[in-house]
C-alpha positions, 0 to 999 in steps of 0.5 A: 745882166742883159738890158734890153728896151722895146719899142713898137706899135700900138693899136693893134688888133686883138689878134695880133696883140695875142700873137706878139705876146707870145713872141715876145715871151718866146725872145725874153726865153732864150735869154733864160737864166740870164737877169733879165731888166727891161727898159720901157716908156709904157706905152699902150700896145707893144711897150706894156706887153713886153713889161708885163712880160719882163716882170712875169720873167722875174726881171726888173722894169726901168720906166723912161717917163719922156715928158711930165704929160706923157701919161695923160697923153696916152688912151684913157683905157690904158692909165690902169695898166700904165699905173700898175708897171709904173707902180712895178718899176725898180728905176724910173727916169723922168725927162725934163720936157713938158708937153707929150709930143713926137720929139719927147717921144724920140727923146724917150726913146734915145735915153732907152737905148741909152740903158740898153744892151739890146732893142726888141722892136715890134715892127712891121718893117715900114717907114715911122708915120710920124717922127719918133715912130718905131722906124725911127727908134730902128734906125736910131739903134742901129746908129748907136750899134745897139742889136735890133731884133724885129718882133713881128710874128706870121699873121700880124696885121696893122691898120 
């Protein structure tokens, strides 16, 4: 079983989204005929992308939910596809924090690394912007000696 967990930004473009997406699936390949859990907290952009993409592989979802607010905080658009991966999860685990904040968010992401063999981080190879950003999930893995591998394919663009 290999259990790898993502972090990485959102926003992005239309275009970049398409391209990751096919990055994505093309790492989530290499381990064919392995069973495949993939660890997320479902945010929009990349956390949603390497979901769907786990649950396409036949693989099972852990959902990491950081705080009792945390879908509300999240762009209205994106509920809808929140909803059907979290309906899809096999596991979820609930942190006991209130308020969707940058210090739930690393939390999140810590008790993700904490399930994981392995981190997919779709990143561009700058600072975080705030505290728990993707930069900061990086540096947290390489701390606990968890494998990082960098999704950030040729044309990727970030406001």
């Amino acid at each position: 079983m290999t259990r790898i967990a993502i972090t990485g930004h959102r926003g992005l473009s239309k275009e970049t989204t398409a391209l990751i997406d096919a990055r994505l699936r093309a790492e989530l390949g290499t381990h064919a005929g392995r069973e495949l859990v993939g660890v997320s907290c479902l945010a929009d952009g990349a956390d949603s992308l390497f979901a769907q993409a786990i649950l396409d592989f036949g693989g099972s979802l852990v959902v990491v939910v950081p705080a009792r607010k945390y879908r509300e905080s999240l762009p209205d658009i994106h509920h809808p596809v929140y909803d059907e991966l979290f309906s899809a999860a096999d596991e979820v685990i609930e942190l006991d924090r209130v308020e969707s904040n940058s210090q739930a968010h690393q939390a999140g992401s810590i008790r993700m690394l904490d399930e994981a063999d392995e981190l997919f981080a779709v990143w561009d190879g700058k600072p975080a912007r705030g505290y728990g950003g993707t930069a900061d999930v990086v540096a947290a893995a390489h701390e606990r000696r968890v494998p990082v591998t960098v999704v950030w394919p040729e044309g990727s663009v970030r406001d």
